[in-house]
NULOMAR-591658 format. One record per residue: z, x, y of N, C-alpha, C in turn. Coordinates in steps of 0.001 Angstrom, whole numbers, padded with zeros to 6 digits, always signed. Layout:
<atoms>
ZXYZXYZXY
...
</atoms>
This chain:
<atoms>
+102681+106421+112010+101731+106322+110904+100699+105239+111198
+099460+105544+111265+098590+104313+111359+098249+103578+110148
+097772+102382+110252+097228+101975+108718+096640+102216+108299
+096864+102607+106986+095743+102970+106146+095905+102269+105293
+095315+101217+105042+095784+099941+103626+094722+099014+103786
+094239+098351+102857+093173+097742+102425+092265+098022+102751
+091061+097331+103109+089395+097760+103425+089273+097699+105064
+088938+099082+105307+087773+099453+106218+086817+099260+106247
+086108+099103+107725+084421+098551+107151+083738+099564+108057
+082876+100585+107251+081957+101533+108047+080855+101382+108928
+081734+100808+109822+080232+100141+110808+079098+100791+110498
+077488+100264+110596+076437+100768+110967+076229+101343+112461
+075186+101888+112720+074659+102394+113856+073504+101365+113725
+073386+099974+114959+072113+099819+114446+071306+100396+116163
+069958+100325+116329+068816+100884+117104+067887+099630+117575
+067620+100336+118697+067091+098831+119720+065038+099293+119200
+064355+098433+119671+062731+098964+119096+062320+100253+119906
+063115+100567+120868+063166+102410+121856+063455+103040+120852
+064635+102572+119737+065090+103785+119136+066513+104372+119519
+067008+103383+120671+068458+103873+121248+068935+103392+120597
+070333+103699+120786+071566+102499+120481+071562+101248+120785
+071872+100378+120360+072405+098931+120753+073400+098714+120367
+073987+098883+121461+075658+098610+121978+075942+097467+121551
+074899+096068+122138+075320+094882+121936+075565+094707+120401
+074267+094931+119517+074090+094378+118550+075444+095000+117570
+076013+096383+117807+076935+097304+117095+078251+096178+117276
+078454+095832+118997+079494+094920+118936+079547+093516+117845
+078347+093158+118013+078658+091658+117627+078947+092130+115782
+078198+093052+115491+078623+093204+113639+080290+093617+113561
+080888+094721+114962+082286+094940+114783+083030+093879+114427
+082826+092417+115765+083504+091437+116159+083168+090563+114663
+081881+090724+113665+081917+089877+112456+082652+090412+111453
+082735+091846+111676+084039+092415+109997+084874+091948+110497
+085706+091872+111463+086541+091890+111819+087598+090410+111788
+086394+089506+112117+086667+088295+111444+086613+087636+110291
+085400+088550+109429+085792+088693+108385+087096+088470+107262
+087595+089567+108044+089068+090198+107869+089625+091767+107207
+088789+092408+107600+088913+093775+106924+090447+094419+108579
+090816+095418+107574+092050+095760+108544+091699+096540+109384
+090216+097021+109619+089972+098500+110336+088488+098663+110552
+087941+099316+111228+086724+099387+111652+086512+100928+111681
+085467+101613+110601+085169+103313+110930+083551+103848+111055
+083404+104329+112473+082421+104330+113007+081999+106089+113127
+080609+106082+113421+080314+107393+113414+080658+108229+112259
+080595+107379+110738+080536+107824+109300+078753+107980+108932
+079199+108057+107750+078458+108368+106982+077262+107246+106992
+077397+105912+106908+076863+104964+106677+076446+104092+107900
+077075+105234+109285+077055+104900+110515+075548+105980+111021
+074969+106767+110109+074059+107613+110563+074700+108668+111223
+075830+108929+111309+076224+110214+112495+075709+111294+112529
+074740+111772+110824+074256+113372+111107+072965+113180+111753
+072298+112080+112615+071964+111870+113247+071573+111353+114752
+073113+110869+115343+073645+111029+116677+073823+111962+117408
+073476+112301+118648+073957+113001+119176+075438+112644+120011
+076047+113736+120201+077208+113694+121227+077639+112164+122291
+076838+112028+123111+076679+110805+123652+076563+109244+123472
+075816+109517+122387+075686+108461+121318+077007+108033+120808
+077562+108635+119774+079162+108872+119405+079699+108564+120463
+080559+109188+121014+081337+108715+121937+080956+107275+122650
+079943+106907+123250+079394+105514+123513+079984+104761+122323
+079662+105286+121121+079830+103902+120026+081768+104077+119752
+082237+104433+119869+083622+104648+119777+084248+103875+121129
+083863+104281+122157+084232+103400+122932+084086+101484+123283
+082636+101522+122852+082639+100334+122947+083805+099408+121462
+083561+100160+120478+084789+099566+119444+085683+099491+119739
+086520+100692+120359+087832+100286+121020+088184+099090+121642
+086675+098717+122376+087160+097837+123274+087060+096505+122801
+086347+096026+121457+086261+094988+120592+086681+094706+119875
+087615+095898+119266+088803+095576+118059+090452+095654+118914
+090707+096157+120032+091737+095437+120439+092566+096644+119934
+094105+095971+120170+095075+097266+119785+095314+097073+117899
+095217+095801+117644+095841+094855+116705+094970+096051+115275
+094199+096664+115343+093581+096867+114214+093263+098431+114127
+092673+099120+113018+092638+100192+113323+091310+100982+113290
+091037+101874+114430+089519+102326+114526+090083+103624+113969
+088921+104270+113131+088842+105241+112709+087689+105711+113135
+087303+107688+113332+086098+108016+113489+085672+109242+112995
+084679+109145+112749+084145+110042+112147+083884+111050+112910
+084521+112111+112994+083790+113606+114038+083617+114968+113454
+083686+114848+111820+082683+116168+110766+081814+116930+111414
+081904+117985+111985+080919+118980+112001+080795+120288+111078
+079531+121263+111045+079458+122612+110854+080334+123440+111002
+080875+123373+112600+081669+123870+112869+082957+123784+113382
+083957+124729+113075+085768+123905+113055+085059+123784+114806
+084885+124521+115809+085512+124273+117097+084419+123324+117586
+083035+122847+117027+082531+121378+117253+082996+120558+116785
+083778+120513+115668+085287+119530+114911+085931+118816+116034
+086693+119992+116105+087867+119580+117074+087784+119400+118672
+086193+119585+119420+085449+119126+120375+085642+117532+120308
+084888+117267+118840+084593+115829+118619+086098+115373+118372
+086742+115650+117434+087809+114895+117687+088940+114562+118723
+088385+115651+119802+089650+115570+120876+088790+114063+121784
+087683+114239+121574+086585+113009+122619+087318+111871+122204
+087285+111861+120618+087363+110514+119683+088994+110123+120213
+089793+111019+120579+090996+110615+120663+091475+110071+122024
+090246+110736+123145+090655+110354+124335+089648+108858+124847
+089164+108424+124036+088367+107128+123935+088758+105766+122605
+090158+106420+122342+091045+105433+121958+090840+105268+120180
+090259+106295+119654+090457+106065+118233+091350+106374+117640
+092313+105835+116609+093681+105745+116304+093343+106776+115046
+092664+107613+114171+092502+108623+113744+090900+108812+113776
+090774+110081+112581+089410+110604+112494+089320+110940+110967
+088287+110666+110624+087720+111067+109318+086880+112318+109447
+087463+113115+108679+086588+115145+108725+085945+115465+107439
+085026+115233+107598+083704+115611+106268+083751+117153+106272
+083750+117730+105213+084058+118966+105100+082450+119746+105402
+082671+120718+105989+081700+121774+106608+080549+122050+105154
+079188+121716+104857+078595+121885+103701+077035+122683+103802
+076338+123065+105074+075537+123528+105073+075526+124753+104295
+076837+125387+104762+077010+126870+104119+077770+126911+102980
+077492+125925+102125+078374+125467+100892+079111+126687+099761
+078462+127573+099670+078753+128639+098598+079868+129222+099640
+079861+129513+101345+080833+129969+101854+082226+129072+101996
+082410+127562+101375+082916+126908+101844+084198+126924+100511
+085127+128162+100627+085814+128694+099898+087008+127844+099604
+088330+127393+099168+089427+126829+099038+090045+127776+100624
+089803+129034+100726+090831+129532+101921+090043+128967+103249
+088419+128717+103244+087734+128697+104103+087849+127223+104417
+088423+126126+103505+088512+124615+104045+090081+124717+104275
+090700+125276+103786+092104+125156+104283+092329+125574+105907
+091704+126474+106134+091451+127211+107302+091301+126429+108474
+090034+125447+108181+089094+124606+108823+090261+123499+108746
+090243+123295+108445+091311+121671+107974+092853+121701+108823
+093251+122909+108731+094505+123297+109296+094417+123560+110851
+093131+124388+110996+093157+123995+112922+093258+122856+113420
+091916+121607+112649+091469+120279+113231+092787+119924+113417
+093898+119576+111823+094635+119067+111982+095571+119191+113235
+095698+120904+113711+096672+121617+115173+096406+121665+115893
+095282+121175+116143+094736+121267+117591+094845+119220+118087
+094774+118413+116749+094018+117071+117141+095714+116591+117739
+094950+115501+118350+096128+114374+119248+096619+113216+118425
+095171+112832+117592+095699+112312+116549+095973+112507+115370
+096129+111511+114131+096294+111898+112564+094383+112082+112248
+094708+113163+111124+093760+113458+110638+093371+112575+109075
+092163+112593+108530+091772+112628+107591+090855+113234+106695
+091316+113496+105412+089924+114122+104831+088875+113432+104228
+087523+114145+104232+086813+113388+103858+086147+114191+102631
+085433+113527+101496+084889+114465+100656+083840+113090+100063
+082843+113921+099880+081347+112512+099898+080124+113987+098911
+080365+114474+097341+079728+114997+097215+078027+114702+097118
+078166+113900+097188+076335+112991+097201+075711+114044+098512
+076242+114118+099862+075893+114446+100696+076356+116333+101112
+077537+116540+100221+077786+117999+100669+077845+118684+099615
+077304+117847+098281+076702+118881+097304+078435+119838+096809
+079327+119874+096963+080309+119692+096186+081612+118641+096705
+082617+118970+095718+084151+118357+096162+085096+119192+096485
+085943+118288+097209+087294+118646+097931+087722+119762+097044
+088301+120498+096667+089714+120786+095583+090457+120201+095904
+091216+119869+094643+092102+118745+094807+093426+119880+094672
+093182+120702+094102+094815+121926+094864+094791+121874+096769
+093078+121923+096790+093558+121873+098125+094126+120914+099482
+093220+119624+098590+093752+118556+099380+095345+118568+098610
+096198+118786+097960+097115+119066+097631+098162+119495+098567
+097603+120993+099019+098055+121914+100185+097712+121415+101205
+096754+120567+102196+096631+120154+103150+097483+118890+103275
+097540+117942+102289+098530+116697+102304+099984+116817+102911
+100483+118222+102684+101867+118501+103449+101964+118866+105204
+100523+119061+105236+100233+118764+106841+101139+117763+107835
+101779+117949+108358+102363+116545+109104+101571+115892+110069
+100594+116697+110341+099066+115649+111092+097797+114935+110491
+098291+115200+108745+097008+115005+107728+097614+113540+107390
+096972+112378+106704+097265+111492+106827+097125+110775+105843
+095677+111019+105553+095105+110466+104284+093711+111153+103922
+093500+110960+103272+091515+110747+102684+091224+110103+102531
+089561+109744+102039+088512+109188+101396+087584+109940+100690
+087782+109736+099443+087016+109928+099041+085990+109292+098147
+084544+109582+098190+083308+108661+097976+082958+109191+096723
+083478+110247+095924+082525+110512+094461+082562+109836+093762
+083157+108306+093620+083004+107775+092577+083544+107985+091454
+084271+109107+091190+084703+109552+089888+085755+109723+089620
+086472+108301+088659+087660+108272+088743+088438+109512+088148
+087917+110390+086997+088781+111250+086738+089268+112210+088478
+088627+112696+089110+088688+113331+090199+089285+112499+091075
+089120+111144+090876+089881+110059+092135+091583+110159+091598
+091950+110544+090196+093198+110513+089640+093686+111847+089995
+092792+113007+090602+093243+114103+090598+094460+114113+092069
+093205+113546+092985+093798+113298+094390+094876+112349+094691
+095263+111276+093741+096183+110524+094192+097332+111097+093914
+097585+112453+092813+098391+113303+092621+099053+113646+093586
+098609+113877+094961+098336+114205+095461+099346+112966+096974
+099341+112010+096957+099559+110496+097067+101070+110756+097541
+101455+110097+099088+102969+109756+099109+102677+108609+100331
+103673+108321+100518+103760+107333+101465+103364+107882+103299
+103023+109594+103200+103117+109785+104502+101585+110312+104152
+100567+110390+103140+099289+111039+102822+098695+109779+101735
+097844+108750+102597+097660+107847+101567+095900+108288+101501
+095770+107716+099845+094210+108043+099531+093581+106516+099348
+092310+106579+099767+091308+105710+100347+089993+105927+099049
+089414+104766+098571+088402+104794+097905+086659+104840+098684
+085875+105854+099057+084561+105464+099509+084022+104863+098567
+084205+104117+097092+083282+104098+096176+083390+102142+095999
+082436+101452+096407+082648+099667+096027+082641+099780+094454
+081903+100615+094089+081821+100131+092178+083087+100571+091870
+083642+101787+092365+085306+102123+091427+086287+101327+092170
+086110+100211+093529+087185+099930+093929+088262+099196+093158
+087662+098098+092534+089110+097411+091748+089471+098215+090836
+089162+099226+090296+089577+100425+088956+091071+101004+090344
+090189+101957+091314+090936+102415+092228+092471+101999+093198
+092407+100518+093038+093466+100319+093377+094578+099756+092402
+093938+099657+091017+094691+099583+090059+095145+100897+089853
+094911+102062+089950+095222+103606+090184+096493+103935+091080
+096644+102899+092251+097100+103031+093123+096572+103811+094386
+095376+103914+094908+095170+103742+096005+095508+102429+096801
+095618+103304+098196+096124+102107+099180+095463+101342+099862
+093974+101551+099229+092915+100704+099846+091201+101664+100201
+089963+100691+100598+089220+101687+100482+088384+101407+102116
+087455+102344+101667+086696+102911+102765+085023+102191+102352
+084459+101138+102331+083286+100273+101238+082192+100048+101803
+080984+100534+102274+080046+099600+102732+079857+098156+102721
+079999+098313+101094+079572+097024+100733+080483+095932+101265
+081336+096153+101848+082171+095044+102958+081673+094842+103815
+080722+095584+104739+079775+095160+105735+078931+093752+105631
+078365+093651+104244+077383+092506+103795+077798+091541+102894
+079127+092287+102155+079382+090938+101508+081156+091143+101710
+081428+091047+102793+082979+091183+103089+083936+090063+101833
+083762+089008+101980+084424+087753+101141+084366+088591+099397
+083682+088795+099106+083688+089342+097767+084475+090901+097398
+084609+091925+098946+085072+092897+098685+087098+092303+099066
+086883+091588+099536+088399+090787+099711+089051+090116+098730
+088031+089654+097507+088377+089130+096723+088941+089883+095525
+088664+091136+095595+088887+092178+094470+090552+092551+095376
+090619+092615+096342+091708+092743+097483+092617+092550+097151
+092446+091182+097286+093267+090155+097425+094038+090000+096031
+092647+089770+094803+093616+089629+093483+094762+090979+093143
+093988+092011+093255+095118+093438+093016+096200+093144+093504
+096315+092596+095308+097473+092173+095818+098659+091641+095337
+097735+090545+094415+099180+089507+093587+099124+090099+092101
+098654+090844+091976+098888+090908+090920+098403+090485+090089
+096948+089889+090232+096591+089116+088980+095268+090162+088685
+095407+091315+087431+094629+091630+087005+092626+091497+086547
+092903+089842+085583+091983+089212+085373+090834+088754+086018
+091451+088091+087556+091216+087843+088707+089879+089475+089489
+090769+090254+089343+090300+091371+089973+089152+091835+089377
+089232+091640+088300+087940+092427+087228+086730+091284+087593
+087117+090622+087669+085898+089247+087478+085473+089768+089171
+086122+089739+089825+085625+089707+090977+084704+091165+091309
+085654+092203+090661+084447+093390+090287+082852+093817+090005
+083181+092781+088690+082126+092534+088281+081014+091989+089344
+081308+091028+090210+080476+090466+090770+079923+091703+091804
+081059+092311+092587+080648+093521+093264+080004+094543+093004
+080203+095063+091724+079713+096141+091449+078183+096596+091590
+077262+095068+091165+076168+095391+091405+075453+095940+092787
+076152+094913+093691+075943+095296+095453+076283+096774+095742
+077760+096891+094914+077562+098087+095607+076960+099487+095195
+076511+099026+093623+075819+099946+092997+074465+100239+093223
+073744+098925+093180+072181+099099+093869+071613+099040+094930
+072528+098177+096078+072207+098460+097277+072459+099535+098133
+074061+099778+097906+074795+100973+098633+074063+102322+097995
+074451+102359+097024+074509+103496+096475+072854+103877+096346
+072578+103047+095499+070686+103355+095079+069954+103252+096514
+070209+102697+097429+069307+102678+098395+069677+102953+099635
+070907+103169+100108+071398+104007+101048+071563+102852+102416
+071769+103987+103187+071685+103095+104639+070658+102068+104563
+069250+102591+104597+068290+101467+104456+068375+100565+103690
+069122+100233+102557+069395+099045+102254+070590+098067+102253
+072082+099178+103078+072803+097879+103765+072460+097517+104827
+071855+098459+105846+071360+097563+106946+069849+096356+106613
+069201+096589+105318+068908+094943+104676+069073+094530+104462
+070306+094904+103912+071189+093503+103805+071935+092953+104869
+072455+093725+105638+073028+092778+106591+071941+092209+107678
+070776+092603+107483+069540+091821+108015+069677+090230+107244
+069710+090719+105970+069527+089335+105483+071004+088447+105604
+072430+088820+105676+073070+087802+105988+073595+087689+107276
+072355+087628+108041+072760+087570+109635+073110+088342+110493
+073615+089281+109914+073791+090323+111050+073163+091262+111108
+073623+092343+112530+072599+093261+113056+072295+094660+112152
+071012+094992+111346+070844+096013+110386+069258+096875+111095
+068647+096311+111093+067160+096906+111654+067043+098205+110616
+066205+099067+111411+065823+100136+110489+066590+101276+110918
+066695+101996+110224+067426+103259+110215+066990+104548+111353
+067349+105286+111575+067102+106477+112040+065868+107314+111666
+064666+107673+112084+064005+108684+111444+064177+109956+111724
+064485+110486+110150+063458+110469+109108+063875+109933+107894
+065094+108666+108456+065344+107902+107500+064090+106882+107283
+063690+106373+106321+062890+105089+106287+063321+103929+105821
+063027+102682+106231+063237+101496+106067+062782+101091+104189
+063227+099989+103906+063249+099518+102474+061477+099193+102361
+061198+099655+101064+059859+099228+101122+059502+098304+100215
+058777+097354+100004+058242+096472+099470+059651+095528+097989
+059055+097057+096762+059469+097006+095778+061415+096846+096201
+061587+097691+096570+063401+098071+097056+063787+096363+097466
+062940+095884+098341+063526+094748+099221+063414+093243+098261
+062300+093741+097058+062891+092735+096245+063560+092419+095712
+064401+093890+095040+065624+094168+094239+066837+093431+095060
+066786+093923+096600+067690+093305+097299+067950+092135+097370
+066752+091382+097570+066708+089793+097732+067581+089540+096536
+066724+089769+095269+067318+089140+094032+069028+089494+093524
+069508+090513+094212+070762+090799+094030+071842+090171+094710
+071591+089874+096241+072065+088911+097229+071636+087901+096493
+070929+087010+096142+070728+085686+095511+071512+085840+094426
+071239+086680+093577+073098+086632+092315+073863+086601+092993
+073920+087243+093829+075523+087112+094584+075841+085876+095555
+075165+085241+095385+075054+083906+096222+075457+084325+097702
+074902+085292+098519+074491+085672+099652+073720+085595+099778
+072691+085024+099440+071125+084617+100080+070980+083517+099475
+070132+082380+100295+069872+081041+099670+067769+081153+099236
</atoms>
């Protein structure tokens, strides 16, 4: 069983002024969550740009993580495609370049075809064909619907399925999936605003951007759930919620990689035909990092 417990941090993809990768700069933000203290590093997500990598790219950025997080921790990767047998292409790469599972965004271009038999289908090869444990992923912001939760239900008895994440934010639907919940299929929060709700739910931990830029504060919601001190957790919520509500959420990639511009680490601009934060956006940011006493 690999870990799946507390916060993951969804690396960025950041880009050199060519427009390539930068290997270096990707390392040195791994080597800062990491000291941070988040338990895991997941790359080639959502928040990593991947529907914008190609093949080469990916694999490059998976490898070099492997080789910066060590055995001690756990890499996860993202290898979601269109299609099951570009799926399980990507995930056999991800496995032979040392990632200890994979996160699988469900197939959404052809969304009206993307039936309960047609993800079970899909879900059940990745899982039989992969080397490693699988995960599901469900992010309706981006695939325009959700999981079924009968079905992540039926896939959870998988003995290669492992866990999820899921990013809708919505705790009634986040209560559907933990139904769902055993010690051999643990569920993961993508959402920073529902996280302290979510692990009062009993999730086993989440999947957060907003740990990228303000790690100490997403630890602190962590940490209190840990002991048990309720009170503790909410307060610390509170403080999060905004980050991860207006930066993450309202402004996307382009505005955690401004933020982690602004607390030192490597963010630059996004991928085009992503665009960078403009004027108005980057004030919101400033002034939200300055509440949050991340910016002086």
């Amino acid at each position: 069983m690999i870990a799946l417990r507390g916060i993951l941090a969804p690396a960025v993809t950041p880009f050199g002024e060519n427009g390539d990768v930068d290997l270096d700069a990707f390392a040195q933000n791994v080597r800062a969550h990491l000291d941070a203290g988040v338990c895991g590093i997941v790359v080639t997500g959502s928040t990593g740009e991947a529907a914008l990598l190609d093949d080469a790219e990916r694999n490059a950025l998976v490898e070099r993580a492997r080789r910066e997080i060590g055995g001690d921790r756990t890499l996860l990767v993202g290898t979601g495609s269109e299609s099951t047998r570009a799926t399980v292409a990507r995930t056999r790469w991800a496995a032979e370049r040392g990632a200890d599972g994979v996160l699988v965004v469900a197939p959404h271009y052809y969304g009206d075809a993307m039936t309960p038999d047609a993800l079970l289908a899909h879900y059940r090869r990745i899982a039989d064909e992969s080397p490693i444990p699988v995960l599901l992923y469900t992010i309706p912001k981006y695939m325009h619907f959700a999981l079924p939760p009968e079905a992540v239900a039926t896939l959870a008895g998988h003995e290669n399925i492992v866990g999820m994440k899921d990013s809708s934010g919505d705790a009634t639907l986040f209560a559907r999936y933990l139904e769902s919940q055993s010690e051999q299929f643990r569920v993961l929060t993508g959402s920073g605003v529902l996280f302290g709700e979510a692990l009062r739910m009993g999730a086993y931990g989440g999947i957060i951007a907003v740990s990228l830029f303000a790690p100490e504060l997403s630890l602190d919601v962590w940490r209190a759930r840990e002991r048990g001190d309720a009170e503790a957790a909410v307060r610390a919520q509170e403080v999060l919620t905004p980050l991860a509500g207006k930066i993450v959420g309202g402004m996307g990639v382009a505005g955690v990689k401004a933020a982690l511009d602004r607390v030192g680490l490597a963010g630059g601009a996004p991928r085009p035909p992503l665009r960078p934060l403009g004027p108005p956006a980057r004030a919101l940011l400033e002034e939200l990092l300055r509440a949050a006493g991340l910016a002086q």
